[in-house]
BAVOTOR-117320 format. One line per 4 residues: number of its first residue (from 1); their letters; for each residue x, y, z of C-alpha. Coordinates in steps of 0.25 Angstrom, whole numbers. Layout:
BEGIN
NUM> A> X,Y,Z | ...
% end
This chain:
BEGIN
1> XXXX> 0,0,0 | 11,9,3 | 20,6,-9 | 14,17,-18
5> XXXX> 17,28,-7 | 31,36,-6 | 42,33,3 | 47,41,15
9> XXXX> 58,52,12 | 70,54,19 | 69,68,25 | 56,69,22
13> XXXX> 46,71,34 | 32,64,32 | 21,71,41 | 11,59,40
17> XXXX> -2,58,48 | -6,46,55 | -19,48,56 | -27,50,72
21> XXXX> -24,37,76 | -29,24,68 | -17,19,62 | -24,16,50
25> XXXX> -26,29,46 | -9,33,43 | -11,34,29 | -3,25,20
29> XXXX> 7,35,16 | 9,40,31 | 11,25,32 | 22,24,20
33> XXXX> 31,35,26 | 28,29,39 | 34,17,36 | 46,22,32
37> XXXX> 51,32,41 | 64,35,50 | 56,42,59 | 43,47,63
41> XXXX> 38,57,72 | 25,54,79 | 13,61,84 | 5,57,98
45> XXXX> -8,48,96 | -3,40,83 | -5,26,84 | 9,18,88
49> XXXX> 7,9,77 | 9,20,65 | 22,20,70 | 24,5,67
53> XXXX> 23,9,54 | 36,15,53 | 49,8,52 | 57,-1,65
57> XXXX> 69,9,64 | 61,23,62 | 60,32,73 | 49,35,79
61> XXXX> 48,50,86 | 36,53,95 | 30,67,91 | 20,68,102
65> XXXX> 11,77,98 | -3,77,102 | -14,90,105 | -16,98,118
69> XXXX> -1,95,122 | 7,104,128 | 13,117,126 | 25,116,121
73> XXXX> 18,109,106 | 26,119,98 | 40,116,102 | 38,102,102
77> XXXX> 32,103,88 | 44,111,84 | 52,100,89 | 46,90,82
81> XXXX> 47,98,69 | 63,101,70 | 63,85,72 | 55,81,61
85> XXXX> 64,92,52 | 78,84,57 | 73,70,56 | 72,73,42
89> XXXX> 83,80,41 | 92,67,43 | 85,63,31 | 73,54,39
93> XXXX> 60,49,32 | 52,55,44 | 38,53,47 | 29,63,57
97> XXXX> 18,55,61 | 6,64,64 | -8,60,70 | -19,63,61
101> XXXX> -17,73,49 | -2,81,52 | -10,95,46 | -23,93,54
105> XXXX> -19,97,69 | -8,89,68 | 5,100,66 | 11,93,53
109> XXXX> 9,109,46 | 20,113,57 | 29,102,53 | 29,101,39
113> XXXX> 33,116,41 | 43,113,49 | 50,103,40 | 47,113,27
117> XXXX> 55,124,35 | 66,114,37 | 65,109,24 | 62,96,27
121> XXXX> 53,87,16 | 40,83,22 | 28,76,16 | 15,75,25
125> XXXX> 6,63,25 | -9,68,27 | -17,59,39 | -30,55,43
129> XXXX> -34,67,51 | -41,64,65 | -52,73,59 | -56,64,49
133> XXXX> -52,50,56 | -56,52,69 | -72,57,66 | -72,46,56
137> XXXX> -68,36,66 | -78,42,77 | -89,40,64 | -91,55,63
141> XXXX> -90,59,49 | -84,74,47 | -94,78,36 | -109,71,34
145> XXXX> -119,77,22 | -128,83,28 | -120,85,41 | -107,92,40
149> XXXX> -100,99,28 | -87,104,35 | -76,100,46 | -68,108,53
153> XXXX> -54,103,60 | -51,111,72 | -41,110,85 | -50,110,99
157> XXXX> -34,112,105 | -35,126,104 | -46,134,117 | -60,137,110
161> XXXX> -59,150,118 | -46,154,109 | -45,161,96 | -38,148,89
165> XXXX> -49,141,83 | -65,149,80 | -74,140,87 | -84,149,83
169> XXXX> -84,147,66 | -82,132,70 | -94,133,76 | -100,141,66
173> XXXX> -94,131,55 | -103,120,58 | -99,108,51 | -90,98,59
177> XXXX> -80,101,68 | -67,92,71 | -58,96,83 | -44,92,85
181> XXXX> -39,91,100 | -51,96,107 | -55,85,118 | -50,95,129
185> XXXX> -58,109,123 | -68,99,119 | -77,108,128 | -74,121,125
189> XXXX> -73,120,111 | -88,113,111 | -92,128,120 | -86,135,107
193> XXXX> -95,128,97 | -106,130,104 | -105,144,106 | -100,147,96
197> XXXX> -113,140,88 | -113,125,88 | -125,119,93 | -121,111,107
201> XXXX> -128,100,101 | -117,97,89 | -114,83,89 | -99,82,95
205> XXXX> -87,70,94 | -74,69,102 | -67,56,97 | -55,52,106
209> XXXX> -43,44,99 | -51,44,85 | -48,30,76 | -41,25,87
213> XXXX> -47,11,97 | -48,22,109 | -57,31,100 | -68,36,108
217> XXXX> -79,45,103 | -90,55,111 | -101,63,104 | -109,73,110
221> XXXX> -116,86,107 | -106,97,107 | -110,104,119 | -109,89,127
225> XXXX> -94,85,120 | -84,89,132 | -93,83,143 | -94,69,133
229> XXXX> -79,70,132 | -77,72,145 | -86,60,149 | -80,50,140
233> XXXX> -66,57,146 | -61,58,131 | -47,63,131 | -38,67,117
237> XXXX> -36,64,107 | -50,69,104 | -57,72,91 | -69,82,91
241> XXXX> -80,81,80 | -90,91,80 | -102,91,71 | -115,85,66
245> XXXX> -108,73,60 | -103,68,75 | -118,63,72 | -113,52,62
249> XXXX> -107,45,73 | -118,36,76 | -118,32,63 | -103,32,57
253> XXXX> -96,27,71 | -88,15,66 | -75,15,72 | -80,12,88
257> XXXX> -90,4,85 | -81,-7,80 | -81,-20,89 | -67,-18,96
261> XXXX> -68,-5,98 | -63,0,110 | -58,-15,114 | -41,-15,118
265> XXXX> -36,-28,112 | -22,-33,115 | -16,-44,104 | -5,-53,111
269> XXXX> 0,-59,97 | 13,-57,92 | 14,-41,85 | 17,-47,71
273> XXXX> 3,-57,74 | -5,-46,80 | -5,-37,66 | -20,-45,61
277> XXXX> -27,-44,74 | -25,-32,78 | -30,-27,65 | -42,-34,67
281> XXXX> -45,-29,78 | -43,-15,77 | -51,-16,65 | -63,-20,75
285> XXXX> -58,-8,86 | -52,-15,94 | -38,-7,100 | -28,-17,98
289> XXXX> -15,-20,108 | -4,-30,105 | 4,-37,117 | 13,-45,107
293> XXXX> 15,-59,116 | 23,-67,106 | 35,-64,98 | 35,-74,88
297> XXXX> 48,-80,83 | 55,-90,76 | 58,-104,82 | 71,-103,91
301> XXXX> 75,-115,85 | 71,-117,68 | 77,-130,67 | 62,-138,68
305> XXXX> 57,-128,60 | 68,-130,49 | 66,-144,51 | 54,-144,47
309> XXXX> 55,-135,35 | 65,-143,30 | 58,-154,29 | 43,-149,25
313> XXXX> 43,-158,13 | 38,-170,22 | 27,-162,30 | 12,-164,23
317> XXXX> 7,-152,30 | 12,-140,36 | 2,-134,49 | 3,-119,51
321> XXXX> -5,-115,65 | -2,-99,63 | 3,-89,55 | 15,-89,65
325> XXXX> 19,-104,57 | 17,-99,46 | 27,-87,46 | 37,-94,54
329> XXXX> 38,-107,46 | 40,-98,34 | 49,-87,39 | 57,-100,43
333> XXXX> 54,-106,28 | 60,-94,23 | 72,-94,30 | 77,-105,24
337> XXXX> 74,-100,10 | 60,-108,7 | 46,-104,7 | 33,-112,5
341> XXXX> 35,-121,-7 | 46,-128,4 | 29,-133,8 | 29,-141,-3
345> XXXX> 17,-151,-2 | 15,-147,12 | 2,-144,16 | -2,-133,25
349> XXXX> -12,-130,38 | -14,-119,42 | -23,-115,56 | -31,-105,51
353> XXXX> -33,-94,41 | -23,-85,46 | -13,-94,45 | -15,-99,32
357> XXXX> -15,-86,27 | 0,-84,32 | 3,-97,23 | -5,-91,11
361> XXXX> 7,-79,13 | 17,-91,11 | 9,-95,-2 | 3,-106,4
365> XXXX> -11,-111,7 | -16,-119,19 | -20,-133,15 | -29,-134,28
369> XXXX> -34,-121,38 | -45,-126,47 | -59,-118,48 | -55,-119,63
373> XXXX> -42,-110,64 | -39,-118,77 | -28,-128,79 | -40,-137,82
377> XXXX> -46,-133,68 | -33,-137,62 | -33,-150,69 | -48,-152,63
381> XXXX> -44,-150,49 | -32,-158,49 | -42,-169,54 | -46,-170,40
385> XXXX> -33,-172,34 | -25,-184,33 | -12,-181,40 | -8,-195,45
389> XXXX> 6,-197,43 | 8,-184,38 | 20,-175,44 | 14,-160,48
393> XXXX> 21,-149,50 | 15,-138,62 | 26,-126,62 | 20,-118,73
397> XXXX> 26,-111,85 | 34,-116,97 | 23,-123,105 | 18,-138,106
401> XXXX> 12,-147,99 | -3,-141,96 | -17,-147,95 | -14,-148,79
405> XXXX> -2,-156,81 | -10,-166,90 | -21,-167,78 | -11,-169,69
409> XXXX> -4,-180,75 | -16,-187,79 | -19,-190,63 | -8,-195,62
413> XXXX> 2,-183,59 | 16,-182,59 | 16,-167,67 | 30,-158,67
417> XXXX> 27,-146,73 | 40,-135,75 | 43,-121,79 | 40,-111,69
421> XXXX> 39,-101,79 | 40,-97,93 | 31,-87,100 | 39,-79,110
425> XXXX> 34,-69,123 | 40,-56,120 | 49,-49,128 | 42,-42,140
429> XXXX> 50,-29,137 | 48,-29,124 | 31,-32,126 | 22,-16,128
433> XXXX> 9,-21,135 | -2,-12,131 | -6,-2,141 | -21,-6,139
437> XXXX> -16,-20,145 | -10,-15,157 | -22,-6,159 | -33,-18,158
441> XXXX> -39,-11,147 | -39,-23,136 | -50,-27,131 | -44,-40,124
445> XXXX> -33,-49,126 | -30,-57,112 | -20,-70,113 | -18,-81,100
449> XXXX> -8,-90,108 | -6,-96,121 | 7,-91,121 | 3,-76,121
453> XXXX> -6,-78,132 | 7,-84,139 | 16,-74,136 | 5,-63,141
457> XXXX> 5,-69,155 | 19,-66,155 | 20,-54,150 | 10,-48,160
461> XXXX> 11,-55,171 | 0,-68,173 | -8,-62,183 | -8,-46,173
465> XXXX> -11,-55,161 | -22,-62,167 | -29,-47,172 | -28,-43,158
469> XXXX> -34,-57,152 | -45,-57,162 | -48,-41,158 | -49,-43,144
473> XXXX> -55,-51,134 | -46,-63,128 | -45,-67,115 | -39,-79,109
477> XXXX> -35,-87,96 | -36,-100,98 | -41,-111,106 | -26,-112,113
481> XXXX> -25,-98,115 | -39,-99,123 | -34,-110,131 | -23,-103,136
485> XXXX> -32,-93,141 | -42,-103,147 | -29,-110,154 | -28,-94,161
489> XXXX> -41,-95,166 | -46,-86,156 | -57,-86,145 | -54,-82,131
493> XXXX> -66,-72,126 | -64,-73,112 | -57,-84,103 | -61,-85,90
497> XXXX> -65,-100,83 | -53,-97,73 | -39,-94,76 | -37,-80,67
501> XXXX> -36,-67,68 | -46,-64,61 | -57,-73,70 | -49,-67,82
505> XXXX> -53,-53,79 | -65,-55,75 | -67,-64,89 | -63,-52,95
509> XXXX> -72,-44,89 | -85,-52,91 | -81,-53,105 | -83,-40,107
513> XXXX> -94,-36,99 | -101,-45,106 | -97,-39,121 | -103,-27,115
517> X> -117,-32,110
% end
């Protein structure tokens, strides 16, 4: 997708906005120069995981600014400017990450100033401004036919009672209104409308970290906004819409009415696993926290494994039981210079869709997946095959023997299962537990292995971990996964019939439409 855009510059300063706070919303050039940065300089409020974006090796320079903070903004922006001019003078791709729009409240105008002064090459990447995003994801539509015609952007930063911005033609204006940084004269600027004109009946919005899992939305008529604020103790950053078309709420909201809205998940799976899950379920709502329990690796000793690479011509079947043998049996394939025709006429069983559509990567197509993406649906389907006498093949990771090998052998089965991986506790330095962990304010728990629950009781602690288990909602892949948490003492809330991400979100996600019907 970004192979048609232009590359980063050396020298150049790219003024790009993110967007004011879905990560989705960086556009995709933002995203090109991003990529390809030596250093960027962020702004408060951005999601942490735009800065994944960039390279390992770029530096990362926090920017800090953020409205209604203190005096001394000007020095500090003039700082920041004489910063951004030498970064690029050492010949730098430099990128200043800005929220929103950088020339819609947002300061970029003063930059890119400063950098033409020094003469210093810039190019500013245009964002999705919190104007247009954050009412759209409220369900408030700026303009309506037959309701509004016009919009006005505005600061609230700045005391109704000076002279900075005429409260009175706003007022007079009619149309809708959209006010930047005006949760703390949310009050006062309400008065100046309304004297100045505007009926105290106008349908009013404050929308609290618009696009965002914590977005919080109060209407009110205009007269009533502070003291609603104030009840539902919303805090900046807050977007204030006022107008007729707050009234298209009822009807356009989409964005909180969304089944995990509002609900804190944390994913124990490995980061690299973790990627198709959370995007599920931030799709539904949900806020999403990873607690990465297992560091997946290679066998500490490949010699089984290359045993039994060497000799694949005399297996009849090959049994893949995750995605995790999939990729380590070839990355160990590749190693040694061969890829899937050294398969031959083996054929190939896969545990579920997921799976096979990691061997579909490799060019291959499962020859058997069960209905049932269990290890006991595996064991069903192989039931119907004749395998007696035939020598099988189970790479899988560094545990014994399994339910499927058991099946196997009882037909008659010659079973060989090795190492192809070994799943490993991470480092407890090296583990960030999410604060809304610590603070008992997770909604769900997910684990797709025993060996993560394991590694969570001792990361925490067994007595913290089983606090936070017993708070929250569990949810697991598998039938061994749900025994490990029975052996706790514990019951699983949701486990899907089928081990795949896909049925694990969705699982999720009926668990908790239905705890609000």
């Amino acid at each position: 997708m970004l192979d048609h855009l232009p590359h980063a510059v050396p020298g150049c300063v790219y003024i790009i906005g993110a967007g004011p706070g879905d990560p989705g919303l960086l556009t995709c050039k933002g995203a090109r120069f991003l990529s390809e940065a030596d250093v960027v300089f962020y702004d408060d409020l951005l999601d942490p995981r735009l800065l994944d974006l960039a390279p390992a090796a770029c530096e990362r320079v926090y920017a800090g600014h953020r409205g209604g903070r203190p005096p001394d903004t000007t020095r500090r922006q003039d700082e920041l400017n004489q910063q951004l001019v030498e970064a690029a003078q050492t010949g730098r791709r430099v990128v200043r990450l800005k929220g929103g729009d950088p020339y819609v409240f947002g300061r970029g105008g003063e930059e890119a100033k400063a950098l033409r002064e020094a003469g210093v090459i810039f190019e500013v990447v245009p964002g999705v401004s919190a104007a247009l995003a954050v009412p759209s994801y409220a369900g408030i539509p700026l303009t309506h036919r037959g309701v509004a015609q016009t919009v006005t952007l505005v600061t609230g930063h700045e005391d109704p009672a000076s002279a900075a911005v005429d409260w009175s033609s706003l007022a007079a204006a009619g149309g809708t209104l959209v006010i930047f940084m005006g949760s703390r004269r949310a009050g006062a600027i309400a008065r100046a409308l309304i004297e100045a004109g505007r009926l105290p009946s106008t349908p009013a919005a404050a929308i609290q970290w618009g696009t965002r899992p914590q977005q919080r939305t109060v209407t009110a008529e205009l007269s009533t906004l502070e003291e609603r604020m104030t009840a539902a103790n919303l805090q900046s950053p807050v977007l204030l819409v006022i107008g007729e078309v707050v009234e298209q709420r009822q009807a356009l909201e989409w964005f909180e009415s969304r089944p995990l809205f509002g609900r804190r998940i944390l994913i124990t799976r490995s980061r690299d696993q973790s990627l198709a899950l959370r995007h599920g379920l931030e799709t539904q709502g949900g806020e999403v926290f990873e607690l990465p329990l297992l560091e997946l690796t290679p066998p500490e000793d490949p010699g089984p494994l290359d045993q039994a690479l060497n000799q694949l011509e005399h297996y009849a079947w090959i049994v893949f039981s995750s995605p995790n043998a999939v990729r380590f049996f070839f990355d160990r394939l590749q190693h040694d210079g061969r890829d899937s025709r050294a398969l031959g006429p083996c054929k190939i069983a896969a545990i579920g869709t997921t799976t096979a559509t990691c061997l579909a990567q490799q060019g291959l197509t499962a020859d058997l997946t069960p209905e049932n993406q269990t290890a006991a649906g595996l064991s069903d389907a192989f039931a119907t095959v004749d395998v007696e006498g035939a020598r099988i093949l189970v790479p899988s990771s560094a545990i014994g023997r399994t339910a499927v090998d058991d099946a196997l052998t009882a037909q008659g089965a010659m079973v060989t299962r090795v190492t192809a991986y070994e799943n490993r506790p991470p480092e407890p330095h090296s583990v960030e537990i999410p604060p809304a962990l610590t603070d008992g304010h997770m909604d769900c728990i997910v684990f797709a292995s025993p060996s993560a629950i394991d590694h969570f009781l001792s990361l925490l602690g067994r007595d913290q971990a089983l606090t936070h288990l017993r708070n929250a909602a569990i949810a697991v892949m598998g039938p061994t996964t749900a025994e490990a948490v029975t052996a706790l003492g514990l019951v699983p809330a949701i486990q899907p019939d089928n081990s795949s991400v896909e049925d694990l979100a969705r699982a999720i996600c009926t668990h908790y439409a239905g705890a609000e019907a």
